[in-house]
N, CA, C and O of each residue as an XYZ file, in Angstrom:
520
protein
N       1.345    -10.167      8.889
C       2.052     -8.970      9.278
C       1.249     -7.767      8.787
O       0.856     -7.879      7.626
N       0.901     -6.571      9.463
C      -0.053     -5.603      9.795
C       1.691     -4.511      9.115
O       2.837     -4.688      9.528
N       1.209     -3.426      7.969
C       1.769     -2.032      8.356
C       0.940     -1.233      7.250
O       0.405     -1.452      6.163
N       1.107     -0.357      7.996
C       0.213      1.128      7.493
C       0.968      2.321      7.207
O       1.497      2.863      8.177
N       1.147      2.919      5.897
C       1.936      3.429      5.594
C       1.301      4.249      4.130
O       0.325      3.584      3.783
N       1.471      5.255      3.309
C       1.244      6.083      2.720
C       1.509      5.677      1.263
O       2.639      5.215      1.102
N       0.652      5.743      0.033
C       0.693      5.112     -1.218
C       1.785      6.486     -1.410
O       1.651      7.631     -0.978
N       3.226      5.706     -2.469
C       3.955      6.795     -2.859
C       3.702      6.864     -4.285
O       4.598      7.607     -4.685
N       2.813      6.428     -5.551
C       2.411      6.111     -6.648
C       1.173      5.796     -6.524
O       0.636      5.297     -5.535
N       0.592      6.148     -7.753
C      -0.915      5.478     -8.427
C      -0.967      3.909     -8.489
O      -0.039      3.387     -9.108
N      -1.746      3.227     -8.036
C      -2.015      1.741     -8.344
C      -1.929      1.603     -9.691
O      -2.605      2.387    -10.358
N      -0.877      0.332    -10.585
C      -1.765      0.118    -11.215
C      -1.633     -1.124    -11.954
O      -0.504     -1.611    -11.892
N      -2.662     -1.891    -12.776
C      -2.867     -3.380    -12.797
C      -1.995     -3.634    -14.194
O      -1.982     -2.907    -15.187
N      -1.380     -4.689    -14.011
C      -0.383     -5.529    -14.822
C      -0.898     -6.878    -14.743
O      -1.261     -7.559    -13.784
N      -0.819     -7.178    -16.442
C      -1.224     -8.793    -16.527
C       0.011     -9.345    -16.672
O       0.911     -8.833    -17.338
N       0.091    -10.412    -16.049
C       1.572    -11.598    -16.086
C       1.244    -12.130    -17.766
O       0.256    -11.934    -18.474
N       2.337    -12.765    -17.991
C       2.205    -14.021    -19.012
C       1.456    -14.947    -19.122
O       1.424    -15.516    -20.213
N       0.383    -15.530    -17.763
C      -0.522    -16.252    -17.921
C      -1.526    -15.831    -17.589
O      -2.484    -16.489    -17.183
N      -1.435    -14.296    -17.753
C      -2.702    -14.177    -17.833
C      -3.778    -13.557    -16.958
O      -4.921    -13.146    -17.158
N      -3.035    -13.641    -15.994
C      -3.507    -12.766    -14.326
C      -2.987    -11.751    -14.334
O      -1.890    -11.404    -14.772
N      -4.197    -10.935    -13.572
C      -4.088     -9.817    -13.289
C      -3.719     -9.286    -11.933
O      -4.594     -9.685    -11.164
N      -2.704     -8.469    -11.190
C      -2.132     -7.714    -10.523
C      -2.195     -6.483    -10.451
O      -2.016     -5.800    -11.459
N      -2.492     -5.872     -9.112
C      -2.332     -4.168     -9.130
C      -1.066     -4.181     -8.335
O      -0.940     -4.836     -7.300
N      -0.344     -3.601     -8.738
C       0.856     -3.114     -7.958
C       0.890     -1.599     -7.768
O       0.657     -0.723     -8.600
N       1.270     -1.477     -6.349
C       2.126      0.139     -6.269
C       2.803     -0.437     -5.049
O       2.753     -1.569     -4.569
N       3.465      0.679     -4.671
C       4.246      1.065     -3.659
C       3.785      2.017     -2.251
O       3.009      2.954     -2.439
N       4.261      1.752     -0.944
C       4.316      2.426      0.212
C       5.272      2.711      0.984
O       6.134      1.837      1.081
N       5.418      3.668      1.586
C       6.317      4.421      2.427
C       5.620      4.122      3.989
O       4.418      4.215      4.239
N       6.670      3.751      4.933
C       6.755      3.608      5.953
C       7.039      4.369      6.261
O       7.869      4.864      5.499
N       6.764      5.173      7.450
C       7.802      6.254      8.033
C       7.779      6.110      9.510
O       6.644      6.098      9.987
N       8.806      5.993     10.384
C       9.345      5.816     11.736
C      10.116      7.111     12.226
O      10.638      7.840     11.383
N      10.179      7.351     13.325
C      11.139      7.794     14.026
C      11.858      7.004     15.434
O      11.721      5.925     16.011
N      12.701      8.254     15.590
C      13.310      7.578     17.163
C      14.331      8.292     17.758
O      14.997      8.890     16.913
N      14.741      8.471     19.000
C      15.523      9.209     19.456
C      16.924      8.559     19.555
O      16.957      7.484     20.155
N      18.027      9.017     19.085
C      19.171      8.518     19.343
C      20.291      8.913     20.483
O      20.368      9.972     21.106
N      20.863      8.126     20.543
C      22.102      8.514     21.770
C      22.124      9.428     22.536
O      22.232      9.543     23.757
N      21.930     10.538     21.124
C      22.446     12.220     21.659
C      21.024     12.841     21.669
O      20.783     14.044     21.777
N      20.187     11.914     21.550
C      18.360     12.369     21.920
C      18.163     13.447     20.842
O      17.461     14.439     21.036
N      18.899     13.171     19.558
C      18.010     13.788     18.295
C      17.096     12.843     18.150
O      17.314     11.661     18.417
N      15.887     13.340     17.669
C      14.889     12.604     16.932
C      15.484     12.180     15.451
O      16.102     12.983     14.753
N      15.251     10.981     15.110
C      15.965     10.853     13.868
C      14.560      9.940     13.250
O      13.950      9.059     13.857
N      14.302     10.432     11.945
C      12.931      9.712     11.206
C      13.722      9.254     10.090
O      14.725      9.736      9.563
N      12.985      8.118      9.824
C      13.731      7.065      8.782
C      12.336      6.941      7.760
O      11.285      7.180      8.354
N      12.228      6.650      6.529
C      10.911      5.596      5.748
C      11.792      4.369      5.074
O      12.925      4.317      4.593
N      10.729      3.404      5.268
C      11.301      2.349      3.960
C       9.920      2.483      3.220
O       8.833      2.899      3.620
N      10.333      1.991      2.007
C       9.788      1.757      0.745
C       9.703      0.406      0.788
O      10.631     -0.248      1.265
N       8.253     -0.358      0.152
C       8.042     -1.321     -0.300
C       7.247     -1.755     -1.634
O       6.358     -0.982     -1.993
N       7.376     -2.410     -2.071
C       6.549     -2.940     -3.301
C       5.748     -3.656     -2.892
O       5.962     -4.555     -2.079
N       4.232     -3.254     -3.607
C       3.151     -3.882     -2.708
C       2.187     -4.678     -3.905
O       1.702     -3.923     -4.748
N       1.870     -6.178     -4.037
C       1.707     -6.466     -4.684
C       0.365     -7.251     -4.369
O       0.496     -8.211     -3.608
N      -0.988     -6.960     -4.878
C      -2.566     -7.451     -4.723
C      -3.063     -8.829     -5.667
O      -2.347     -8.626     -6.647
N      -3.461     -9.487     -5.839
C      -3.759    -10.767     -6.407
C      -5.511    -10.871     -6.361
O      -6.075    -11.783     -6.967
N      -6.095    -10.095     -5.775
C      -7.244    -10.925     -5.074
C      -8.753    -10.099     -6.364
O      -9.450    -10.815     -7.083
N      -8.839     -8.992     -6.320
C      -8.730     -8.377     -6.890
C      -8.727     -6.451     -7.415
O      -8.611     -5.542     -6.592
N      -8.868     -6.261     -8.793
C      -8.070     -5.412     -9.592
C      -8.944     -4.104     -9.390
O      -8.396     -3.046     -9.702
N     -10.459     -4.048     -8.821
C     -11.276     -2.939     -8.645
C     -10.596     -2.177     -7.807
O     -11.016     -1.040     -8.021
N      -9.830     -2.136     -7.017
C      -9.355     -2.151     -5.791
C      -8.522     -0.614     -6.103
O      -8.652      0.498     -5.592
N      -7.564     -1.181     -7.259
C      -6.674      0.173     -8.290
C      -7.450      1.341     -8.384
O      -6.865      2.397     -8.621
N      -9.232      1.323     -8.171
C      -9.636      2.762     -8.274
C      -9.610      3.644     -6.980
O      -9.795      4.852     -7.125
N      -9.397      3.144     -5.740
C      -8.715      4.158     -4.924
C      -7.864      4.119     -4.207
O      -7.850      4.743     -3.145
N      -6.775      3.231     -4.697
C      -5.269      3.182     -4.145
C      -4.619      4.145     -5.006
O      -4.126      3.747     -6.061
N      -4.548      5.631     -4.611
C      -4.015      7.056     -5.539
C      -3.031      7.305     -4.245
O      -3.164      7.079     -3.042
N      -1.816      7.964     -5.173
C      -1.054      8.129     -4.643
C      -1.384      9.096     -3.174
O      -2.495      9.604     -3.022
N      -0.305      9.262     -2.174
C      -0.713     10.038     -0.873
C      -1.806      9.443     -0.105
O      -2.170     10.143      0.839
N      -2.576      8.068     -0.296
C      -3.571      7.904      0.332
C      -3.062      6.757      1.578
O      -2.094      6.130      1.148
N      -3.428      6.342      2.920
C      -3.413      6.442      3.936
C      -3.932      4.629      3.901
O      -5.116      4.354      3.706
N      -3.044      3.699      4.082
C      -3.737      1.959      3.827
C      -3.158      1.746      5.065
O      -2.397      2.454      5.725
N      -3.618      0.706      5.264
C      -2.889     -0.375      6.480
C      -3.063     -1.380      5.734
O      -4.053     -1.409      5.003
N      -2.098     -2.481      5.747
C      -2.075     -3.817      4.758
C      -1.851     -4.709      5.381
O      -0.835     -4.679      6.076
N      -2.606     -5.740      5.390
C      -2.152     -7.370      5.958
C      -1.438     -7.844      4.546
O      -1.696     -7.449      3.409
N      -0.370     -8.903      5.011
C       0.185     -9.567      4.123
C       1.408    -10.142      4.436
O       1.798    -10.029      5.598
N       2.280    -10.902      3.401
C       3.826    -11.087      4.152
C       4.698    -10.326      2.683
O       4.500     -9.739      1.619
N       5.781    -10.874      3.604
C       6.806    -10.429      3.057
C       7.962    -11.492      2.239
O       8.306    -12.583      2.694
N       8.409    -10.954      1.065
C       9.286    -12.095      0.431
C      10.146    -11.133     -0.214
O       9.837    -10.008     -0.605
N      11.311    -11.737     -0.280
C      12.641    -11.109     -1.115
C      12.830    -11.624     -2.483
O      12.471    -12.780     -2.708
N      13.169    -11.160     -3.098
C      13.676    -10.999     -4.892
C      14.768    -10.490     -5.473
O      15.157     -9.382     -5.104
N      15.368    -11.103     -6.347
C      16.750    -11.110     -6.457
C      16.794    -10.858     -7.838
O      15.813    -11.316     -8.423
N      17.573    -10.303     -8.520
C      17.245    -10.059    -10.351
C      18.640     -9.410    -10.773
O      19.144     -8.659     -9.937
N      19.324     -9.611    -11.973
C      20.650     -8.971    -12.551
C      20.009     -7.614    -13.310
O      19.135     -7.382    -14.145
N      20.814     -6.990    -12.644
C      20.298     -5.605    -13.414
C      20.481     -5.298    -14.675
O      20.799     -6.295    -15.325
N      20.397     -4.091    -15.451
C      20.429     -4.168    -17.361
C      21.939     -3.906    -17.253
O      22.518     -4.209    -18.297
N      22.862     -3.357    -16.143
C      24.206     -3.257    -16.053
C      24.796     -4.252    -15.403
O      25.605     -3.869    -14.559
N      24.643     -5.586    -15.528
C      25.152     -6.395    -15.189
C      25.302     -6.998    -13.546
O      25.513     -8.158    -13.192
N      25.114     -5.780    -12.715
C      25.330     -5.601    -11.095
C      23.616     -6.819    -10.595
O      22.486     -6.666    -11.060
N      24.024     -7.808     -9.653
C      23.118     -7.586     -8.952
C      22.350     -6.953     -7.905
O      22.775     -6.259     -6.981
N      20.974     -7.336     -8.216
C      20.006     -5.842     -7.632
C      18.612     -7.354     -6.497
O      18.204     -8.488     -6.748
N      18.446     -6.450     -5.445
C      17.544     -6.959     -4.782
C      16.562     -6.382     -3.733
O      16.786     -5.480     -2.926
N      15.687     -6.932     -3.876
C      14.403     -5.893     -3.104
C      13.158     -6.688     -2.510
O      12.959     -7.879     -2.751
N      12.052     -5.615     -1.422
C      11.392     -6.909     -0.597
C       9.753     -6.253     -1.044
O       9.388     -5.086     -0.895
N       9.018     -7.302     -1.573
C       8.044     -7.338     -2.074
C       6.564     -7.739     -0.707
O       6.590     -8.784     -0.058
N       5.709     -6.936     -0.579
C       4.577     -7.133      0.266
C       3.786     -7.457     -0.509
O       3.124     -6.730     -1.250
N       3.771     -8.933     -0.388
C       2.200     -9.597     -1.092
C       0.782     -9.342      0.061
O       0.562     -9.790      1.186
N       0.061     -8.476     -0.783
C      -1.041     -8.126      0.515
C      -2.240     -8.715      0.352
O      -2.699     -8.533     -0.776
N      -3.166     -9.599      1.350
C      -4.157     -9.997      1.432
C      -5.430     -8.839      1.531
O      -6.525     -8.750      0.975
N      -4.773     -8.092      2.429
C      -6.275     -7.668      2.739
C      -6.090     -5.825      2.864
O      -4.963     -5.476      3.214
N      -6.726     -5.114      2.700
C      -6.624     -3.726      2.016
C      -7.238     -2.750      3.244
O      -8.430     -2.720      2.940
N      -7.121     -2.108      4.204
C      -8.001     -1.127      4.900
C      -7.302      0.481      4.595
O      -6.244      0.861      5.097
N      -8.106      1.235      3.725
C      -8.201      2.690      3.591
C      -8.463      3.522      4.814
O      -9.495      3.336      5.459
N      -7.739      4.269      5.105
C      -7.484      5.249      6.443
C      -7.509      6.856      6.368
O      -7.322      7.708      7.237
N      -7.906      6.970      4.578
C      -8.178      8.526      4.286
C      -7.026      8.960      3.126
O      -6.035      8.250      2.957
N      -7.295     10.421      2.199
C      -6.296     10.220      1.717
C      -7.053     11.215      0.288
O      -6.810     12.375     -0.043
N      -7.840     10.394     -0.206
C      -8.593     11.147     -1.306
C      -9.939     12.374     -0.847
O     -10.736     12.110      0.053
N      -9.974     13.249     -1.369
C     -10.713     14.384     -0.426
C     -12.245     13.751     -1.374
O     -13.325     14.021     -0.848
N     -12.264     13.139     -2.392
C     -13.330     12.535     -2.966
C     -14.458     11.325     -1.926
O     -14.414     10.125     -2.197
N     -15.307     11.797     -0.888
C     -15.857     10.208     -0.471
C     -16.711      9.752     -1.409
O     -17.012      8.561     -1.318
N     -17.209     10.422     -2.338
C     -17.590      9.566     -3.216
C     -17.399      8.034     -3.942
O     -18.078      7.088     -4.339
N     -15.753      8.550     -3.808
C     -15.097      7.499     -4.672
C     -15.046      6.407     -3.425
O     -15.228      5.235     -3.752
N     -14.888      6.602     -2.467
C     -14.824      5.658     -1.674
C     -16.088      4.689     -1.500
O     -16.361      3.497     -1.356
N     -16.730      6.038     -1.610
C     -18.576      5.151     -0.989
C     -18.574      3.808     -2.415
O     -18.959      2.650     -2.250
N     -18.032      4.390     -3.750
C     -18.764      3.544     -4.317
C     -18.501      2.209     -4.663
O     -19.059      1.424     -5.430
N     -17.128      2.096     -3.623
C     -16.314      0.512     -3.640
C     -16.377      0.800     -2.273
O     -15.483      1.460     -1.743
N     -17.488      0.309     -1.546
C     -17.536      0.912     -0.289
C     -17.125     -1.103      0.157
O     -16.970     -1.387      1.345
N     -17.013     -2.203     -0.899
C     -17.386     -3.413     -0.224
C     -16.194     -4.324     -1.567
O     -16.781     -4.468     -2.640
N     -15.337     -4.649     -1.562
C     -14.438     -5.091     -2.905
C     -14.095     -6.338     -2.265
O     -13.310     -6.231     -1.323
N     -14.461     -7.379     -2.527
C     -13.720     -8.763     -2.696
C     -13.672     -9.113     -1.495
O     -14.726     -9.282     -0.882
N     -12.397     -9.307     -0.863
C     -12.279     -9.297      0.395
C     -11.486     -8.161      1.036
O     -10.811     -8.299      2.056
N     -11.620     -7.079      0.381
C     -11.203     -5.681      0.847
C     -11.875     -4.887      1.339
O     -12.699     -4.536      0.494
N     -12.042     -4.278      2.416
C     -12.374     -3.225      3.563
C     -12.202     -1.912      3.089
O     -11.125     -1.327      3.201
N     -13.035     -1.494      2.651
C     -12.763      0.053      2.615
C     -13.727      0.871      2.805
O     -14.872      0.843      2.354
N     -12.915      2.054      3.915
C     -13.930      3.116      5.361
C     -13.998      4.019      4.594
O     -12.951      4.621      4.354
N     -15.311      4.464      3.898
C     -15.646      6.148      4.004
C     -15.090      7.029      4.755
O     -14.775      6.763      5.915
N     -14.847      8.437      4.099
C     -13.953      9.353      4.799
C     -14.892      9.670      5.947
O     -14.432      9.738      7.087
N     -16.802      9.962      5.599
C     -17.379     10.537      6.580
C     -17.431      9.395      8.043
O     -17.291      9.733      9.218
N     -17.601      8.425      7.673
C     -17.354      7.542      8.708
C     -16.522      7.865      9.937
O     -16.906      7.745     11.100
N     -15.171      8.348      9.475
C     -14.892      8.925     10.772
C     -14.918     10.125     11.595
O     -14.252     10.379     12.599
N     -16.074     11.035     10.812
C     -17.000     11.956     11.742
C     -17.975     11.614     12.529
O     -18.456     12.332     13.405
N     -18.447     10.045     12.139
C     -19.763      9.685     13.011
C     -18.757      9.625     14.673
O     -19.498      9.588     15.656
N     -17.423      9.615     14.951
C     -16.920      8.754     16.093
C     -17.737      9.582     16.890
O     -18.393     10.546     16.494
N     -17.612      8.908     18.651
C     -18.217      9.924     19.624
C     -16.647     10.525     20.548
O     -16.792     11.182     21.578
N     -15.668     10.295     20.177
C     -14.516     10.703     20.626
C     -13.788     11.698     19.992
O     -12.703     12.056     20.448
């Protein structure tokens, strides 16, 4: 499953109990659509986005920046510190493509090639001929 959507937080890497390392942040979806009465009505969801593959990756997933993510999706269930249960849907992502976001290409150029992560230089998309 393919979505592209806007970092709402800084990446950043958490070791589990055994020992592995994880970058986590979060993304915002944002949709619209016209309803009944032909207002435009825009919605976002929020997801928790969770990387395994690896952790270099956290130096330019900054907040406001512009990804498209392969990966799936799984639900999680947990008792909250007030007793209520609480539940939420976690994007385990394989594969990483940057779409713009940091006005730095530097930073981009210099993880221009990470693991099995894709990531486009900003100037890159001045070379287009369109």
């Amino acid at each position: 499953m393919n979505i592209i959507g806007r970092l709402t937080r800084d990446a950043q890497i958490r070791t589990t109990s055994q020992d592995k390392q994880v970058v986590n942040f979060s993304i915002a979806i944002n949709d619209s659509y016209r309803n009944k009465q032909g207002e435009r009505v825009e919605q976002s969801t929020y997801l928790d986005c969770s990387y395994w593959i690896s952790t270099s990756v956290a130096r330019v997933l900054k907040k406001g920046t512009l990804a498209e993510l392969t990966g799936r999706v799984s639900a999680r269930a947990w008792m909250g510190k007030d007793g209520e249960p609480k539940a939420a849907l976690n994007y385990h992502v394989s594969q990483i493509k940057i779409h713009g976001g940091s006005k730095k290409p530097e930073t981009l150029q210099a993880t221009a090639k990470v693991s099995d992560t894709q990531l486009i230089p900003l100037e890159a998309a001045d070379d287009l001929p369109f």
